[in-house]
C-alpha positions in Angstrom: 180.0 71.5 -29.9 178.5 68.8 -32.4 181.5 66.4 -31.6 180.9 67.3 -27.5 177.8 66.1 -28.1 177.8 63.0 -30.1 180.7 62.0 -27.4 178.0 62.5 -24.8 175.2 60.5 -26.7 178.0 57.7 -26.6 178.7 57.9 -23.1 174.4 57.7 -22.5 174.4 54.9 -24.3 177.0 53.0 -23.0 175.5 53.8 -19.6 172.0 52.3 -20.5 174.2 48.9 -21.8 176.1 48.6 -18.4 173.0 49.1 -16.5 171.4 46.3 -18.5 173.7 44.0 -17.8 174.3 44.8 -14.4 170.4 44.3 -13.9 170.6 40.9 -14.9 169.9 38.7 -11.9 170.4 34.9 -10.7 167.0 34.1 -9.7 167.0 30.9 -7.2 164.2 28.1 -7.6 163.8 25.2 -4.9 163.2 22.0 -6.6 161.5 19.3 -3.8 161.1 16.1 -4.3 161.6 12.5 -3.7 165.3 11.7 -4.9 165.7 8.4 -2.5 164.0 5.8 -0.8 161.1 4.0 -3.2 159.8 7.1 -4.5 162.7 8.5 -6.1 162.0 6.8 -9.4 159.2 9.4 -9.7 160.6 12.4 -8.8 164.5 12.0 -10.2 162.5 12.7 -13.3 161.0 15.8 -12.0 164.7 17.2 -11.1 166.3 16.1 -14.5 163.4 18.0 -16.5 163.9 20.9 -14.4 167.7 21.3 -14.3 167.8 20.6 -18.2 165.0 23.8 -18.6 167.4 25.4 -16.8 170.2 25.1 -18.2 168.7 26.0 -21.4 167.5 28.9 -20.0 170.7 30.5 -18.6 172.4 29.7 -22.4 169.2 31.0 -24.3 169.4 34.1 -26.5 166.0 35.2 -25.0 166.8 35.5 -21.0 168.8 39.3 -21.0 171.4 37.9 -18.9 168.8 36.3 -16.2 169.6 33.1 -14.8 168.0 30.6 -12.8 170.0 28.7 -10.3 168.1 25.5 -9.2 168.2 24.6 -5.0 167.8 20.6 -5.0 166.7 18.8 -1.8 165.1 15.7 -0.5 161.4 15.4 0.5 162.3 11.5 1.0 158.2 11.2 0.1 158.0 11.6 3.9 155.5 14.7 5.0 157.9 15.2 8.5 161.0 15.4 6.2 159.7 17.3 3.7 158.5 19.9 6.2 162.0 20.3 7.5 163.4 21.2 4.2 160.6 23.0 3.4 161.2 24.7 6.3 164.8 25.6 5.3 164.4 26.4 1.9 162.4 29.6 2.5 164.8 30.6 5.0 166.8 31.8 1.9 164.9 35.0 0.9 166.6 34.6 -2.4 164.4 31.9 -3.5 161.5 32.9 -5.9 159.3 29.7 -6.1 159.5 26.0 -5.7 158.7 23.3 -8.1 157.9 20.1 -6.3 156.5 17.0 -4.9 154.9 13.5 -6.1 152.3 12.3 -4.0 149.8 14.4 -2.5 150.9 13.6 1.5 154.1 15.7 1.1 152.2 18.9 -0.2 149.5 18.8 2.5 152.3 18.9 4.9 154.4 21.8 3.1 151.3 24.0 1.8 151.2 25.6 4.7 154.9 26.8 5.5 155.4 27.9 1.4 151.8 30.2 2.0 153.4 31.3 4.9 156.5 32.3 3.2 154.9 34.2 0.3 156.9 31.5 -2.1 154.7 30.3 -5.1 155.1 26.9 -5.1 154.1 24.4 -8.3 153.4 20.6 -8.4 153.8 19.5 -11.8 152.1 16.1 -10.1 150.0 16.3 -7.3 146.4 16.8 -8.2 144.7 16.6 -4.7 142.4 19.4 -3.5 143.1 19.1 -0.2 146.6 20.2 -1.1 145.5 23.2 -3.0 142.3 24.2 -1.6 142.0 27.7 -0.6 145.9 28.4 -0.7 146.3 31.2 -3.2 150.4 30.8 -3.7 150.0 26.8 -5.0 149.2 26.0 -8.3 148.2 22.8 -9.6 150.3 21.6 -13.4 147.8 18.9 -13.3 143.9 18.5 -13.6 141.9 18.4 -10.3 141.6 15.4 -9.1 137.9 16.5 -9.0 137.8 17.1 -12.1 139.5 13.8 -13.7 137.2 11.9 -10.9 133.9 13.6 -12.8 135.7 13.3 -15.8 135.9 9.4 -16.0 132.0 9.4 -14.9 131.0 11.1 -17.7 133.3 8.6 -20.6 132.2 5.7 -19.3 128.8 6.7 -19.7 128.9 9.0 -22.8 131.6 7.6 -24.5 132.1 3.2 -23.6 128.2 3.5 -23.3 129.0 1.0 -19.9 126.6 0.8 -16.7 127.1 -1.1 -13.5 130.4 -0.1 -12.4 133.0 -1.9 -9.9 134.4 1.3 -8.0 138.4 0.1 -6.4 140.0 3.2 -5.1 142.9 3.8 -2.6 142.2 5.3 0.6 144.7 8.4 0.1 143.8 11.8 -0.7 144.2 11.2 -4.3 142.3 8.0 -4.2 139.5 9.5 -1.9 139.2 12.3 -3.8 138.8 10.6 -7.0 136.3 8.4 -5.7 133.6 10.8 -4.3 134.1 13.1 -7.7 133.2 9.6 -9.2 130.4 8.9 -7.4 129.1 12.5 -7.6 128.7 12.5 -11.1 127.9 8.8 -11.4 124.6 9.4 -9.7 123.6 12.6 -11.4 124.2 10.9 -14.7 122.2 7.7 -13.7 125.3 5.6 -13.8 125.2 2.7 -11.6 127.6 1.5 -9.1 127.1 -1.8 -8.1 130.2 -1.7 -5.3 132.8 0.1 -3.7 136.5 -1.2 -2.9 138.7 0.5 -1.2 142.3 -1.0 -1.4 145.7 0.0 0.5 148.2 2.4 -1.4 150.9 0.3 -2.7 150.9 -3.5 -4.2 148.0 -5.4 -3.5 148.9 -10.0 -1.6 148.9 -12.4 -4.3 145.0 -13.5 -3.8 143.7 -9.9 -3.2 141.0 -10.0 -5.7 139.8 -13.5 -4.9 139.2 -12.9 -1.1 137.9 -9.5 -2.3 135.6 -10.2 -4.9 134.4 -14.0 -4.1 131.1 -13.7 -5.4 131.1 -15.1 -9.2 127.6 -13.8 -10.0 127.9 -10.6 -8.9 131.5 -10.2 -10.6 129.3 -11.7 -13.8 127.0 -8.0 -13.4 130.1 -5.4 -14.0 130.1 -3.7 -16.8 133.2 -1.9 -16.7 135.7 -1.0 -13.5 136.3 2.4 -12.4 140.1 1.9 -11.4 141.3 5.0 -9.3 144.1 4.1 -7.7 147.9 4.8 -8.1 149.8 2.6 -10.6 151.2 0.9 -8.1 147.8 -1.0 -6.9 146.9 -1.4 -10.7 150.2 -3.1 -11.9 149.6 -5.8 -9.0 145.8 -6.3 -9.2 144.8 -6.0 -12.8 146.1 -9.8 -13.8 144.7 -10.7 -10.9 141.2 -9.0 -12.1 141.5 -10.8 -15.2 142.6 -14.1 -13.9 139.5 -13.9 -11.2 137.3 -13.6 -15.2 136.6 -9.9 -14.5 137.7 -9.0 -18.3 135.4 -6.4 -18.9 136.8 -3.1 -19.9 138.9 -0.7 -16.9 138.9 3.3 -16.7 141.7 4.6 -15.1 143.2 8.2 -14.2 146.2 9.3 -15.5 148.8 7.4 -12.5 148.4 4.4 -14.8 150.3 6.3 -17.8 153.2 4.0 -15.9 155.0 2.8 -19.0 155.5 -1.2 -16.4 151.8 -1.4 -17.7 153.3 -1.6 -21.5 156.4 -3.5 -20.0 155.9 -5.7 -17.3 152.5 -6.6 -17.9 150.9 -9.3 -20.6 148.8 -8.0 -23.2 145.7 -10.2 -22.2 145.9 -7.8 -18.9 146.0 -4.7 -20.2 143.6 -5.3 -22.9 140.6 -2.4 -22.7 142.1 -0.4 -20.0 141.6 3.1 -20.7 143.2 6.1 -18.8 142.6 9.7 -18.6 146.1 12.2 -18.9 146.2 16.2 -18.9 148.8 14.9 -21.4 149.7 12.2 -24.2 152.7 11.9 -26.0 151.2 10.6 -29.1 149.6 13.9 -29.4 153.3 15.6 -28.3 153.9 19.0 -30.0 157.2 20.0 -31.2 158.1 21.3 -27.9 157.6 18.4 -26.6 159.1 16.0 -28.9 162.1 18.3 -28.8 162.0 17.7 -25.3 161.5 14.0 -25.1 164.5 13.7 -27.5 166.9 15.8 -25.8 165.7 14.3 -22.0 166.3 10.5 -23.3 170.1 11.8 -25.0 170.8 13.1 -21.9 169.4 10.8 -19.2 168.3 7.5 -21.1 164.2 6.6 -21.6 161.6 8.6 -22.2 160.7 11.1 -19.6 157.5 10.6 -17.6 154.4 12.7 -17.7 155.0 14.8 -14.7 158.8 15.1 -16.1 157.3 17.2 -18.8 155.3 19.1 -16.2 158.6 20.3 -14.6 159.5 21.3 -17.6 156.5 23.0 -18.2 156.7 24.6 -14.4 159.9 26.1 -14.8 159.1 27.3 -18.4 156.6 29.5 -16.4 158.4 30.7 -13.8 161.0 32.5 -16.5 158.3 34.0 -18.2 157.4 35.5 -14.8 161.2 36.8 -14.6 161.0 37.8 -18.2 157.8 39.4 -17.9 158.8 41.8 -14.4 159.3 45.0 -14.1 163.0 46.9 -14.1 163.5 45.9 -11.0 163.3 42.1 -11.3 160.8 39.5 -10.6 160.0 39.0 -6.7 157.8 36.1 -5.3 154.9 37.9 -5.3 155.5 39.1 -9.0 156.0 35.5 -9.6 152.6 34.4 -8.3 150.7 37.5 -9.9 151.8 36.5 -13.1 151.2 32.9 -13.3 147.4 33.4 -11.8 146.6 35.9 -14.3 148.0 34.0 -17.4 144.5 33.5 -19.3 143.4 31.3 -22.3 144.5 34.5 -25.0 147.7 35.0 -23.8 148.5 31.6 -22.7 152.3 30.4 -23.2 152.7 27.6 -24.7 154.5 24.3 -23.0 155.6 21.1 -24.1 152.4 19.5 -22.3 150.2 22.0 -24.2 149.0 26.2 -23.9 149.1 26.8 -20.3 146.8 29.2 -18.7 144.9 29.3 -15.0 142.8 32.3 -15.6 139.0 32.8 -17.2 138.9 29.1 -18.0 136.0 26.6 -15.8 134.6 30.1 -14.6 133.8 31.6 -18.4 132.7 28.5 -19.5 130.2 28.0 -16.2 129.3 31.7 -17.4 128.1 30.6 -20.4 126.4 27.3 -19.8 124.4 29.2 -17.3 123.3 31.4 -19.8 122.3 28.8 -22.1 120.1 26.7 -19.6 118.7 30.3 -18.1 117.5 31.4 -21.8 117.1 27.7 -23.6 115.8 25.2 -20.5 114.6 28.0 -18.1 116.7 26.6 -15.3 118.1 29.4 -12.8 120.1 27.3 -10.5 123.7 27.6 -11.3 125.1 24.8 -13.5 127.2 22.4 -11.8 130.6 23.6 -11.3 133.7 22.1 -13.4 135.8 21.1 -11.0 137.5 22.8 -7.2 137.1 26.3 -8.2 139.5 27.0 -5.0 142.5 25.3 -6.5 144.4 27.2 -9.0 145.1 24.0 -11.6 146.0 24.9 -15.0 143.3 24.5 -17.3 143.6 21.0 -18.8 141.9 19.4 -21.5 141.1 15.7 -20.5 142.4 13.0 -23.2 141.8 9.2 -23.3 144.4 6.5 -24.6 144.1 2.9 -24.3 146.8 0.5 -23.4 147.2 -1.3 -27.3 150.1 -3.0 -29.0 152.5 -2.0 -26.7 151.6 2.1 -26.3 148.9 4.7 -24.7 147.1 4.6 -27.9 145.1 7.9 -28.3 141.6 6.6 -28.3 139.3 7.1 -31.1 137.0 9.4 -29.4 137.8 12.5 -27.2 136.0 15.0 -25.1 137.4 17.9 -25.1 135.7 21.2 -22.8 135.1 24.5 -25.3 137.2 27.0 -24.1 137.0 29.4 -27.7 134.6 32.0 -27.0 133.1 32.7 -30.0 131.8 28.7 -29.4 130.6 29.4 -26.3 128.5 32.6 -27.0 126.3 30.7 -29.3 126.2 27.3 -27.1 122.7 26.7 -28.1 123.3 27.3 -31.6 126.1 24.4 -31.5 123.8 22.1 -29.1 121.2 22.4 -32.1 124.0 21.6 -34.9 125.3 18.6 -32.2 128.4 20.3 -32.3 128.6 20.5 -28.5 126.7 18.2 -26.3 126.0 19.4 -22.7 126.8 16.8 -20.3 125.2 17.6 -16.8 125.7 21.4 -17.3 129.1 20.8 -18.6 129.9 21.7 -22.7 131.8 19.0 -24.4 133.4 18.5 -28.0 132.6 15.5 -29.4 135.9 15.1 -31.6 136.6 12.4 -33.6 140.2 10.9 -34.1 142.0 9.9 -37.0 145.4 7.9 -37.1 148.0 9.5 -39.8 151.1 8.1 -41.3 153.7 8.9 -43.6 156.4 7.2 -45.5 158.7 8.6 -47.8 159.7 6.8 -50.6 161.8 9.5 -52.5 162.5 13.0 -52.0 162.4 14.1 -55.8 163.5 17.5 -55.2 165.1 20.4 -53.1 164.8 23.3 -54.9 166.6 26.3 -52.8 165.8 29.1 -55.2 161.9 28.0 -55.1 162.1 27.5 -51.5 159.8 24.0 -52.4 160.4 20.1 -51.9 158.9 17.6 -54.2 158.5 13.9 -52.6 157.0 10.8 -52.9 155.2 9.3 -50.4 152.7 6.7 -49.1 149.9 8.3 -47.1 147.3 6.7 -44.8 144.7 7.3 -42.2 142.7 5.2 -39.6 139.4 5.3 -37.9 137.1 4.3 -35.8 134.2 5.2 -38.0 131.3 6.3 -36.3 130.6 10.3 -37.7 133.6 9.8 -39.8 133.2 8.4 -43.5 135.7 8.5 -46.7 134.6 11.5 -47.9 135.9 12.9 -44.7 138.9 11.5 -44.9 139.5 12.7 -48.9 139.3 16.1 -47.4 142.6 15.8 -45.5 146.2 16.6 -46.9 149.1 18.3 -46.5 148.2 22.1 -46.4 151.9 23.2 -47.2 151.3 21.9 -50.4 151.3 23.8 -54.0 151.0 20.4 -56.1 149.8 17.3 -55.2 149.3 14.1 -57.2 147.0 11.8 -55.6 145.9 7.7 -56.2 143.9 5.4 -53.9 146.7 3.0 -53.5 144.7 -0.1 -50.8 141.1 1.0 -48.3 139.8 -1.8 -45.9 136.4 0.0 -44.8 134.7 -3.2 -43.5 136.2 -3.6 -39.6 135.4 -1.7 -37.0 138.8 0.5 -37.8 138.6 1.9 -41.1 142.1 2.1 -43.5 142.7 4.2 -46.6 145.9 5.0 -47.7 147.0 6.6 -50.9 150.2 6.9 -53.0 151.0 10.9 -53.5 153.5 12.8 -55.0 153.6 16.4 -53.1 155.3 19.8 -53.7 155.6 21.8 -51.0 156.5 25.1 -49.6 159.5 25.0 -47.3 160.8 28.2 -45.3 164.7 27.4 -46.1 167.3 29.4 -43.7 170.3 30.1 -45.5 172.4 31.7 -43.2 174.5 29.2 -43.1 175.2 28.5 -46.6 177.1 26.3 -48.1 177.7 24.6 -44.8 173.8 24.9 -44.0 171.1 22.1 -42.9 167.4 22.4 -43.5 164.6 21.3 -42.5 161.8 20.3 -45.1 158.5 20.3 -43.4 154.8 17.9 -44.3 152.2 19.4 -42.2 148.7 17.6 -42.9 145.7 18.8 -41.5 141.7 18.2 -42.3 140.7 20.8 -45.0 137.7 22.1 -42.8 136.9 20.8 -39.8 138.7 22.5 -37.0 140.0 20.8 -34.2 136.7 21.2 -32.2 135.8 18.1 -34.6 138.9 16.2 -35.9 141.8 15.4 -34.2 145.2 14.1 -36.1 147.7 11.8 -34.1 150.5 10.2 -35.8 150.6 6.4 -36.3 154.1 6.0 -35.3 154.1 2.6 -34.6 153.9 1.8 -38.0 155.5 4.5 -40.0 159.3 3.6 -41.4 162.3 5.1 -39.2 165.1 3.9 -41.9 167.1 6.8 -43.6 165.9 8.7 -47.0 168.6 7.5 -49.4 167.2 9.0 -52.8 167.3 12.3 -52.2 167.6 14.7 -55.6 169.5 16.1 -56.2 172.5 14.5 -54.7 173.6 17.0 -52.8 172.4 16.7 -49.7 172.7 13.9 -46.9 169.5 12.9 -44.8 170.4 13.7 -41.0 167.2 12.5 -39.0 163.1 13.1 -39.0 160.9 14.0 -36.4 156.8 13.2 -36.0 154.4 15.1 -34.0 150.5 16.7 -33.7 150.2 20.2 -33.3 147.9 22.6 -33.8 147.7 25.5 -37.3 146.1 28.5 -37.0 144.7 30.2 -40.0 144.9 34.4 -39.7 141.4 34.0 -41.3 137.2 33.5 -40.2 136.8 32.5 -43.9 134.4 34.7 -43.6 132.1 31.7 -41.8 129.5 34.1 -39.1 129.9 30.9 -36.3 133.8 32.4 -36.1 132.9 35.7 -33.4 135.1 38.1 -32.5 135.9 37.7 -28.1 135.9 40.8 -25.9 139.1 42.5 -27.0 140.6 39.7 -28.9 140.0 37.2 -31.9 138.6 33.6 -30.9 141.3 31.8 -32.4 140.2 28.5 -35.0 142.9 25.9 -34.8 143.3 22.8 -37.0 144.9 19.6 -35.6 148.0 19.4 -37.7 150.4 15.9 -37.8 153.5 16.9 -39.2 156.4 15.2 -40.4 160.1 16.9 -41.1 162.5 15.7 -42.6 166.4 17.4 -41.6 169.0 17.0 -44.6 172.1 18.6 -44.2 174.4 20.0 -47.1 177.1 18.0 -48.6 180.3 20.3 -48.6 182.5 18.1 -51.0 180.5 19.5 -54.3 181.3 23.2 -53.3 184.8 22.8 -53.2 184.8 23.1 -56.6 181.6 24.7 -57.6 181.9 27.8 -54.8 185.3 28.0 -53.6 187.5 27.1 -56.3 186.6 30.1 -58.3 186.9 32.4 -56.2 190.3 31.3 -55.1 191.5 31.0 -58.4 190.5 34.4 -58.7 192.2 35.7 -55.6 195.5 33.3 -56.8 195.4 35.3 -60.3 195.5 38.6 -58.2 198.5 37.7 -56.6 200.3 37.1 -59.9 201.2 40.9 -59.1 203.8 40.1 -57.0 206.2 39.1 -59.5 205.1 41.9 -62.1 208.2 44.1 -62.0 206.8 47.1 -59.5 207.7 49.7 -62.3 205.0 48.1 -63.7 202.0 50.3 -62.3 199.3 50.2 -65.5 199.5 45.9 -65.7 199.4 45.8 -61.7 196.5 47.5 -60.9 194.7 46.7 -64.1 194.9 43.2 -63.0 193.7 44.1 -59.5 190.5 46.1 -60.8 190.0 43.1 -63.3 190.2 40.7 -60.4 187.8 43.0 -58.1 185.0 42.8 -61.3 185.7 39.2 -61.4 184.9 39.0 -57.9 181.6 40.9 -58.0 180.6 39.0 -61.6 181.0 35.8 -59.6 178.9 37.1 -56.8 176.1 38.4 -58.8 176.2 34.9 -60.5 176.0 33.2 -57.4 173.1 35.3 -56.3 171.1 34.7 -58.9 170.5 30.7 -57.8 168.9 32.0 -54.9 165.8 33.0 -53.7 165.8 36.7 -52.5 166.0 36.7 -48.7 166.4 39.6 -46.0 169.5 38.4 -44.4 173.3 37.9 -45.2 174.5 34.2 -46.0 177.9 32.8 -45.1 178.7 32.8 -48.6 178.1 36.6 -48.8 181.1 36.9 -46.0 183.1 34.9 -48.0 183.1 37.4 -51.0 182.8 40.7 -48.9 186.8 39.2 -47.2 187.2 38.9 -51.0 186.6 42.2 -51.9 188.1 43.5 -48.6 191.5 41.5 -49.7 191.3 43.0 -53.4 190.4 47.0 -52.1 193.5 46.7 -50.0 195.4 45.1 -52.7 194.5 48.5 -55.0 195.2 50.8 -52.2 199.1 48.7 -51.5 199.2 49.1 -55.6 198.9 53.0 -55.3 201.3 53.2 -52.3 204.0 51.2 -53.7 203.6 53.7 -57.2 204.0 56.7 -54.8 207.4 55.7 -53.3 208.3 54.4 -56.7 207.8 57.6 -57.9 210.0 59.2 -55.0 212.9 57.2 -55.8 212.4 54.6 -52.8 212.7 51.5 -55.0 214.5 49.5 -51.8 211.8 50.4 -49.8 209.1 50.0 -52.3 210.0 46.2 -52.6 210.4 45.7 -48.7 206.2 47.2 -48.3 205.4 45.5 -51.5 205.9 42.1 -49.9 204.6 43.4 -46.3 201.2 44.1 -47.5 200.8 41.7 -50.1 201.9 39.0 -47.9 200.0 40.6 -45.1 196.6 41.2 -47.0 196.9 37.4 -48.3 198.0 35.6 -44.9 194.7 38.3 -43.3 192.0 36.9 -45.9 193.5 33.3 -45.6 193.1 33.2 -41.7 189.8 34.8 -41.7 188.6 32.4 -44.3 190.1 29.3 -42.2 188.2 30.8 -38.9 184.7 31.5 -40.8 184.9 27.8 -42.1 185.6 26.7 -39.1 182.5 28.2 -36.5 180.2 27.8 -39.7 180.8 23.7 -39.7 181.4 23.1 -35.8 179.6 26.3 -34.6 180.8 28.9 -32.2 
């Protein structure tokens, strides 16, 4: 009865494992965009990010046997093309969403038939509510344009402290829509616009400005332009702004991240042009960088903004599969999921945490609180942006074009979304920790540049799980509510020692320079699973020691931190393989006990830190283990087989050698153990000695059988299984050893 049922408990579960994999489903996922004509250079891009998620998807560990098989076609940029493969693609009921189009023309043409079809379809691009308005199955991987449009209003005015304001916009839906969220807010923040331009998409003649703007005194009144147009207008017209003596500063929306700016154009162009982006690199996560390394091995260049957005689009669409029910993810399942993804639970992409739930509309429900009970205003507070278009929430960052890069300018506004910041708005307002901007909240955060060079990496102590290095360390500032003592208060919070000198400060320009000389020893999380064929990574996360990331915000000044490799490295057993920079953000389990830090409805508000973080990846060198780790224990295995010329009469020398050899194993073991920390997992090396010990058992057990024939008289045949399975147990343990070496240094 017991064995009847244990061989039925085996046949349940083999059941259940069948069923799971047979569950496992190929989801399809359209992918529309412009792949010729003069607009394939934007969305090739947007088909290479997605087909690389993809792919690493279908490989990942994570997916239960899911794939996702990408559909490819042509929207040639044209709206009466891009309706006819629209129009085909959801003929194939297979299809679970679509990722997809550029420019905003192409989506208002295709909204329509995708809605129709019950498909969820994301633009990691197009920003334009006319697309989006009012269709509940397309979602927006960008900002508004409404939003950037009131956005740039509100820097210029708050931030560049400029007035009298040259408007140029193109006349498309993005360029329209830009324009009258511009001129909204301009007027309800007393910002004045002294004209209007409208300009063509697309290049603008050789003369355009001139003909344009002829009068010299007027041109003489602008304060600053309000450039929302397409990159496309801006590469061609900017020189010609400058040449015409318009030089005053330009605020742009994020089309301009168009890396031809950095490129094509001169320096004495681009100087002062600020631009908007849901997204800058030089604030890039690790995702991200990841990403952006990977992308440019496998395609060339840098991917573009909206290549990261595919990404990012993708990314959500398998969390949807991964997140469905037994019976699979389904378009409507799909769409569910991604509208209801809030700020809490938000997953996090390589262009930042993406959510599209509880994010303008909380925030609109506090800030009407605060003017109901603080200003006695009962009006509702302006809205944040198209409430009707679902648009991932997307904090709004500035760079400016400077020696050759989207510099991350040196002061952001940045929307509170934590709730426990929100709930005591007037509290914050009072601290000038938030200022309200025309009923919308704002962050005031300040920005500091940080680099890192390494000068020596001391020590990698395993057993410790610690680094020790030298390094040079420096920041940069813009001033303003930043002094010294602010920056004294930032350092690498990995750190368990630290050694600190001022090493050269230049606090008398406009951007402020410290930089110290430090020698650091810090925690690192080693993985030694892999050992002694392992790599590691050792980590340098810096952060400010107490103001969050509602107030300071770390980027890393790569353009002037050393890429050479780390040559003195201690101790010399390790090889220097590669580093990588990037921002991120810590999170402390901890309030510290401060009563600002409130607990949210059914959750914790979150405190983050802006983190830059440096890693350095070293890989082990093999040659010193040869001798130090394998040798021994060979030598102990090759004493073992000594038995096979002790005479087989023998029995008391043979398998006293063989027990001897098995405690020389384990002694060797233990010993080996001990120079490591203690970890929760089995290392290569342990493998290594359990085939050992597996070769020495069997050795014992051959010792014992050849002694009982021995003692039967079968001396012939004694010598003939003698050889068999000492031969067989050494040829075993050699060709398992060969194959572990060989998936532990060339993988799988």
């Amino acid at each position: 009865m017991t064995m009847r049922r244990l061989l039925t408990v085996l046949l349940a579960l083999l059941a259940v494992l069948f069923t799971a994999e047979a569950e496992a489903k190929t989801y399809k996922v359209g992918v529309l965009v412009p792949l010729t004509g003069p607009s394939a250079d934007k969305g090739i891009p947007l088909k290479n990010a997605a087909e690389l998620f993809a792919e690493q998807f279908n490989t990942g560990a994570d997916a239960s046997g899911n794939k996702i098989e990408l559909v490819v076609r042509d929207d040639f940029d044209d709206p009466e093309k891009a309706k006819a493969a629209a129009a085909e693609l959801v003929k194939d009921e297979s299809l679970i969403a679509v990722i997809g189009h550029y420019y905003p023309g192409v989506a208002l043409a295709t909204g329509k038939i995708f809605a129709d079809a019950k498909i969820p379809f994301l633009s990691p691009n197009v920003s334009s509510p006319a697309a989006f308005s009012g269709n509940k199955w397309m979602f927006a991987m960008n900002m508004p344009d409404s939003v950037q449009g009131a956005f740039l209003a509100t820097y210029i005015k708050e931030v560049l402290k400029k007035d009298n304001v040259l408007v140029i916009h193109n006349t498309d839906p993005f360029g329209t829509a830009l324009r009258d969220a511009f001129l909204d807010k301009a007027a309800r923040l007393g910002l004045k616009v002294l004209k209007t331009q409208p300009v063509e998409v697309g290049p603008v003649q050789k003369g355009w400005v001139a003909a344009t703007l002829p009068d010299a005194a007027e041109n003489q009144r602008f304060g600053i332009v309000a450039a929302l147009t397409h990159s496309e207008s801006g590469l061609s017209f900017l020189p010609q702004l400058r040449d015409h003596g318009i030089k005053v500063p330009v605020m742009a929306p994020n089309t301009w991240s168009n890396p031809k700016f950095l490129t094509e154009v001169d320096e004495k162009y681009t100087a002062d042009v600020y631009l908007a982006s849901a997204f800058l690199w030089e604030i890039a996560n690790q995702k991200a960088s990841a990403f952006a390394s990977t992308y440019a091995k496998r395609f060339g260049g840098r991917p573009s903004v909206a290549a990261a957005m595919s990404y990012d689009a993708v990314n959500l669409v398998s969390n949807a599969i991964k997140a469905a029910d037994s019976s699979g993810a389904t378009r409507s399942s799909v769409r569910d999921y991604i509208a209801g993804i809030e700020w809490h639970g938000f997953v996090e992409g390589v262009t930042g945490n993406l959510f599209f739930k509880n994010g303008r509309d909380m925030t609109a429900e506090y800030v009407a609180k605060y003017l109901r009970e603080a200003k006695g205003v009962t009006e509702p507070p302006r809205p944040l942006g198209e409430t009707a278009v679902q648009s991932a929430y997307r904090d709004v960052y500035v760079s400016v074009m400077k020696d050759g890069r989207f510099k991350t300018a040196s002061v952001q506004l940045l929307i509170p979304h934590e709730e426990y910041v929100l709930k005591e708005l007037a509290e914050r307002i009072g601290k000038g920790q938030v200022t309200l901007v025309d009923g919308t909240p704002y962050h005031v955060v300040d920005v500091v540049s940080v680099g890192v060079d390494v000068i020596r990496i001391n020590d990698v102590s395993i057993k410790d799980m610690q680094w020790d290095v030298d390094v040079f360390m420096w920041f940069k500032w813009a001033g303003g509510r930043l002094d010294a003592k602010d920056i004294e208060k930032i350092g690498a919070i990995n750190a368990v020692k630290e050694q600190s000198s001022l090493f050269k400060e230049d606090l008398s320009h406009s951007t402020k320079y410290r930089a110290y000389r430090k020698r650091l020893t810090l925690t690192a999380p080693y993985d030694l699973s892999n050992f002694p064929f392992d790599s590691q990574v050792l980590p340098l996360e810096i952060a400010h020691i107490n103001k969050n990331s509602t107030h300071v915000m770390l980027v890393p000044d790569t353009r002037h931190m050393e890429t050479v490799p780390v040559k003195d490295i201690k101790p010399q057993e390790w090889i220097y393989t590669g580093r990588s920079v990037f921002s991120d953000l810590y999170r402390y389990d901890s309030t510290f006990g401060d009563p600002d830090y409130r607990l949210g409805t059914g959750y914790k508000s979150p405190v983050y830190f802006s983190t830059v973080n440096l890693d350095i990846n070293i890989h082990r060198m093999l040659k010193p283990y040869l001798f130090t780790f394998f040798l021994p224990l060979l030598i102990i295995l090759g004493i073992i087989l000594i038995i096979l010329w002790v005479p087989l009469d023998q029995f008391a020398p043979r398998i006293n050698a063989t027990i001897s050899g098995l405690i020389g194993v384990l002694v060797y073991h233990m010993s080996q153990k001990n120079s490591f920390p203690k970890v929760g997992y089995t290392m290569v090396a342990d493998y290594y000695f359990l085939v050992a010990y597996a070769f020495v058992v069997s050795m014992i057990f051959a010792i014992i059988l050849i002694q009982t024939m021995m003692s039967k008289g079968k001396k012939d045949e004694a010598k003939v299984w003698n050889r068999r399975l000492s031969l067989g147990a050494m040829l075993t343990a050699v060709t398992i050893y060969l194959t572990m070496t060989f998936v532990s240094m060339y993988g799988a």
